[in-house]
C-alpha positions as CSV (number, residue, x, y, z in Angstrom):
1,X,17.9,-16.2,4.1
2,X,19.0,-12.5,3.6
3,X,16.4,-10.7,1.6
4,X,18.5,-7.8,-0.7
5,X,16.6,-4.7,-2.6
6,X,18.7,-4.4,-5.9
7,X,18.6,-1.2,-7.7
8,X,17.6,-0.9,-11.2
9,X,16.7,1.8,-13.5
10,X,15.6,4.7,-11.8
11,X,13.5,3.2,-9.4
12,X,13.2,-0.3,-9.7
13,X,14.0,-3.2,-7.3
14,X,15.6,-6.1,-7.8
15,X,14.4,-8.8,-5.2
16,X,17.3,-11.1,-4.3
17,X,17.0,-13.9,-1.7
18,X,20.3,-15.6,-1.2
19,X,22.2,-18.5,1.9
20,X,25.2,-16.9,1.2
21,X,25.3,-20.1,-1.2
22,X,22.4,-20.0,-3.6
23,X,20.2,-17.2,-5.0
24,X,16.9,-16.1,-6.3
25,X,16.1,-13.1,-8.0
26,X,12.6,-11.6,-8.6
27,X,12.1,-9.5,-11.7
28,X,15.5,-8.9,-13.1
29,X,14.4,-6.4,-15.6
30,X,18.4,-5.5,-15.6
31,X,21.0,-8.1,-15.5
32,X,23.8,-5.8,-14.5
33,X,22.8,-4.8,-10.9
34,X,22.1,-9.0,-10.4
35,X,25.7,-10.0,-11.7
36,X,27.5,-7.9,-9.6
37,X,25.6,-9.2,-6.1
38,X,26.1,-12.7,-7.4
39,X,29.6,-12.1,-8.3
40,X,30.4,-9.6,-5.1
41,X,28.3,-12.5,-2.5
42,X,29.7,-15.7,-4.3
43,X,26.5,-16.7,-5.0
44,X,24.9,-19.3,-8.0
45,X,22.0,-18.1,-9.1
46,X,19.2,-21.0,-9.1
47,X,15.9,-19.5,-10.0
48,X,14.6,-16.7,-11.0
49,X,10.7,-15.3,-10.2
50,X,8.8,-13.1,-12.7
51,X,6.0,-11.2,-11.7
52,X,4.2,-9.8,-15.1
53,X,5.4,-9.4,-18.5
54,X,6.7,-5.7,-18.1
55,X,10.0,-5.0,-19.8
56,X,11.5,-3.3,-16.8
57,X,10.5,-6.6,-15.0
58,X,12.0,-9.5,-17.5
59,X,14.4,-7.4,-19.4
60,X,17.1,-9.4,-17.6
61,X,16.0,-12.7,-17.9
62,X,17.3,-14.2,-21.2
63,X,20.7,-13.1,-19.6
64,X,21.0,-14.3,-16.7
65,X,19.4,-17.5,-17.6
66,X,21.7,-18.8,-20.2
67,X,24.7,-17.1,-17.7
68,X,23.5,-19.1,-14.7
69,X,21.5,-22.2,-15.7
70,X,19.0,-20.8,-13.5
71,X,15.2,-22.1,-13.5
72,X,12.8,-19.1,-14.6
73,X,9.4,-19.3,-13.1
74,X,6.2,-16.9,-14.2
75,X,3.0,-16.0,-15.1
76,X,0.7,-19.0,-16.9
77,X,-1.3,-16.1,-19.2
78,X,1.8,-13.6,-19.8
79,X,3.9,-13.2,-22.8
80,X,7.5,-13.7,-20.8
81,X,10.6,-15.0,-21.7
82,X,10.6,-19.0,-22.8
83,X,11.6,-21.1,-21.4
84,X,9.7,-20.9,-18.1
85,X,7.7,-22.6,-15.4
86,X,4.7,-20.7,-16.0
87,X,2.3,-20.8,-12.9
88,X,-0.7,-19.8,-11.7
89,X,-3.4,-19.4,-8.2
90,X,-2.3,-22.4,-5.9
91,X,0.9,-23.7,-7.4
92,X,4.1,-24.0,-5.6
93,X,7.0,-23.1,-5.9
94,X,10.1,-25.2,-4.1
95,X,13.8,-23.5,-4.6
96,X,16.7,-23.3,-3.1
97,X,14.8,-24.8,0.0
98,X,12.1,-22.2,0.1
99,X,8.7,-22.6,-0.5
100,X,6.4,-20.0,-2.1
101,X,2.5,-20.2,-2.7
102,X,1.3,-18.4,-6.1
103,X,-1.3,-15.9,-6.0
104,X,-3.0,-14.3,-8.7
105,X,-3.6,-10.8,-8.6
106,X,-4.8,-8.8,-12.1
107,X,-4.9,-5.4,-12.2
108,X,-1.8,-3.7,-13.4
109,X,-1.8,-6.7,-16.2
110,X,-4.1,-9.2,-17.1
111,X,-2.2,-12.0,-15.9
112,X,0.0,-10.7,-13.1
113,X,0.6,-13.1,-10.5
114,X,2.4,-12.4,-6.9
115,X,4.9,-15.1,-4.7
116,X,4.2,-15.7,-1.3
117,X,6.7,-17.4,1.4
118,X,4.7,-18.2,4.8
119,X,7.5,-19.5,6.4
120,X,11.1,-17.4,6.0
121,X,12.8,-17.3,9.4
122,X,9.6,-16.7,11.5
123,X,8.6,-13.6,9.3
124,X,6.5,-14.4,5.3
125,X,7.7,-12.3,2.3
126,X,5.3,-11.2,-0.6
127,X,6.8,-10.6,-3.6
128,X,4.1,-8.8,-5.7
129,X,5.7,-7.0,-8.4
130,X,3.7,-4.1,-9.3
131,X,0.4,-4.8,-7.6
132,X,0.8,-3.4,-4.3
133,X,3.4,-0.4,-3.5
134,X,3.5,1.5,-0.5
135,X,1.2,3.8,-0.2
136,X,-0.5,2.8,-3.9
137,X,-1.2,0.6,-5.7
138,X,0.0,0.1,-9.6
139,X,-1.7,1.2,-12.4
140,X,-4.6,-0.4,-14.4
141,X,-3.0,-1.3,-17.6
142,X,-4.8,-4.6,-18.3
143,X,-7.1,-4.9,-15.7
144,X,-10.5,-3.5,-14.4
145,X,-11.0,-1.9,-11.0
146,X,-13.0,-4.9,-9.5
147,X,-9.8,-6.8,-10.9
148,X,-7.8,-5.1,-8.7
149,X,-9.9,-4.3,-5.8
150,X,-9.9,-8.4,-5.7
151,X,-6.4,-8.6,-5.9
152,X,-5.3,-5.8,-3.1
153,X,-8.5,-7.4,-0.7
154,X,-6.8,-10.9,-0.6
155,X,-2.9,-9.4,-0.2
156,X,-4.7,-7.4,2.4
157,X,-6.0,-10.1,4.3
158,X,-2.2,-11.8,4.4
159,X,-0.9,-11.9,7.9
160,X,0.3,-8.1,9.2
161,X,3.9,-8.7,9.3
162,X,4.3,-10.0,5.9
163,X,7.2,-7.9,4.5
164,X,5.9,-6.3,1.2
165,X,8.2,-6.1,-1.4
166,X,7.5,-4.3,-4.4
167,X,9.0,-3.4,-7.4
168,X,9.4,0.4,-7.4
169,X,10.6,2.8,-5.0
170,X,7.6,4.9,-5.5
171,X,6.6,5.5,-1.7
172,X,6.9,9.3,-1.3
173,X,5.2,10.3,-4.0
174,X,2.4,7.2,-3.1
175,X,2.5,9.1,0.5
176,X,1.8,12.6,-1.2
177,X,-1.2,11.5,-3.1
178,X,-2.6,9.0,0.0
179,X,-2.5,12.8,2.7
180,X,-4.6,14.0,0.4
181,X,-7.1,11.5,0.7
182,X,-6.5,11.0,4.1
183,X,-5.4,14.4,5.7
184,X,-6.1,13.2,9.0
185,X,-4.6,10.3,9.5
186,X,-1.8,10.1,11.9
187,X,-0.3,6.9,11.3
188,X,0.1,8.3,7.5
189,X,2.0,11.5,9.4
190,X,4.1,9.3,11.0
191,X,4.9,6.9,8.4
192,X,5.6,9.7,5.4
193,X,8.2,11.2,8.1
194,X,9.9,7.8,8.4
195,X,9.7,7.7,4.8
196,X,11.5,10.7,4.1
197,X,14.2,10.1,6.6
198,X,15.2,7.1,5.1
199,X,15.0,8.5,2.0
200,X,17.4,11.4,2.5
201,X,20.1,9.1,3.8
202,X,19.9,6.9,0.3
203,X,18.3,4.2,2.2
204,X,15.3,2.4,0.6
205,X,11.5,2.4,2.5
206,X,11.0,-1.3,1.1
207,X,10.4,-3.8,2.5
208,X,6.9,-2.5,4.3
209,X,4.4,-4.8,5.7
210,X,0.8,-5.7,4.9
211,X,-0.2,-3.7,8.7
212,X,1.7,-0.7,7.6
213,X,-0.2,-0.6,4.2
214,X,-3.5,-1.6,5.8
215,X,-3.4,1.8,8.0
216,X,-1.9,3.8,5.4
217,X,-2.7,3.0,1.8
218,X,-5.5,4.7,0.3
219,X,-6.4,2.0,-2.1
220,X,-6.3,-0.9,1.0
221,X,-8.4,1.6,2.7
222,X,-11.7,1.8,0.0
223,X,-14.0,1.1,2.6
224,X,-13.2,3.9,5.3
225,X,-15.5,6.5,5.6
226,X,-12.7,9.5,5.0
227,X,-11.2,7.7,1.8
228,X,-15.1,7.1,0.6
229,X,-16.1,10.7,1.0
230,X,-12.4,11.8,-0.6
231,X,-13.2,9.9,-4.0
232,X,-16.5,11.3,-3.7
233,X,-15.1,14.7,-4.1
234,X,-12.9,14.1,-6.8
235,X,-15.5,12.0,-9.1
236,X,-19.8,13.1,-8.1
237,X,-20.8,9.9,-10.1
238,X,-18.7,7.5,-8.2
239,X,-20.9,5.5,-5.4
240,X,-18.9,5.9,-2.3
241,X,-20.6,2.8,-0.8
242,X,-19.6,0.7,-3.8
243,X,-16.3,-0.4,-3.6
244,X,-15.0,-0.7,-6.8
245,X,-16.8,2.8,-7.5
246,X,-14.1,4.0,-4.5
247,X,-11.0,2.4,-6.1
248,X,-11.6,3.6,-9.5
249,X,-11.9,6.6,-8.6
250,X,-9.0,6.8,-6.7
251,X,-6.8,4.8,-9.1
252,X,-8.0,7.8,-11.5
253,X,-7.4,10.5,-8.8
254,X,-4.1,9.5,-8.3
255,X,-3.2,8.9,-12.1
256,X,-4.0,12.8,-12.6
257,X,-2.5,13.9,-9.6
258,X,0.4,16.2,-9.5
């Protein structure tokens, strides 16, 4: 399977999985940038995957469904598109012969839910819409910290080279905010200067993988001692040996950070 970052918007992605045959898409919020792979590739379009009910996420789907006759699956307790498969923690999904495992992960909304595939060509993909970015981690919209805190620990624990594919290319800005938290960490030096290389050439820093994000996103990082003391600082109330105390504050850090 070839695994394709779609542009969208400013900063959106696309995810297309295709045989050179069939297709799946993941979170067509635009329909334009997904006709023009399917028509450029000669591909059929036979599912589509929806993350969580944001417009920039299912603005395409209408579209491309009644264009394609493709199968839309998404979240059980989200307001998307009808009709749909709508899913939830432990169901499968089989299409196009791939499998994918649901996983539900609140947070950025109430009912966001993520696709995993353990077994595409020796290496899993996560498609996890706008949980996990990264470097960050989406905003709380819907959800509580401890919500999210969940929902990043059990992506965390996913094997390390799990490719992460996220909706946004957000990553330098994600690696601005995580150096200040982290100043000395070296693997975060290292990355951002990747990151910005591939940037300048137009290229995209997506896919990452879950062992990148573990030694370089702040908010996968909540229980390090330089992170703990870093929210500290920014909020005195917040218990840097709670958790959820960490993330919050961080999530808040990084929502007023310029």
């Amino acid at each position: 399977m070839n695994l394709l970052p779609l542009p969208a918007f400013a900063d959106n992605y696309i995810w297309m999985l295709h045989d050179a045959r069939q297709a799946i898409v993941v979170d067509p919020g635009d329909p334009a940038p997904v006709q023009k792979a399917l028509h450029d590739l000669g591909l059929r379009l036979q599912a589509i995957l929806v993350t969580h009910h944001h417009n920039d996420h299912v603005g395409g789907v209408d579209v491309l469904r009644e264009a394609t006759g493709a199968t839309v699956y998404g979240p059980a307790r989200e307001k998307v598109p009808e009709p749909l498969v709508r899913l939830a923690a432990g169901d499968k999904v089989d299409v196009a012969g791939l499998h994918f495992t649901v996983l539900d992960v609140p947070g950025h909304t109430a009912g966001h839910i993520a696709y995993y595939g353990a077994d595409m060509g020796g290496t899993p993909v996560l498609f996890c819409g706008d949980t996990l970015f990264s470097g960050g981690c989406g905003r709380l919209f819907e959800g509580t910290p401890a919500q999210m805190l969940d929902s990043l620990d059990q992506l965390a624990a996913l094997p390390g080279n799990t490719r992460v594919c996220c909706a946004h290319e957000y990553t330098l800005s994600n690696l601005k905010f995580a150096r200040a938290v982290e100043p000395g960490n070296q693997d975060l030096v290292h990355y951002l200067g990747w990151c910005e290389a591939q940037r300048a050439q137009g290229l995209p820093t997506l896919p990452s993988n879950i062992a990148q994000e573990r030694s370089i996103n702040p908010f996968l990082r909540v229980r390090e001692a330089e992170v703990r003391e870093a929210a500290q600082r920014f909020d005195l109330q917040a218990d840097q040996h709670d958790a959820v105390a960490v993330l919050a504050a961080l999530r808040q850090w990084k929502n007023e950070f310029r």
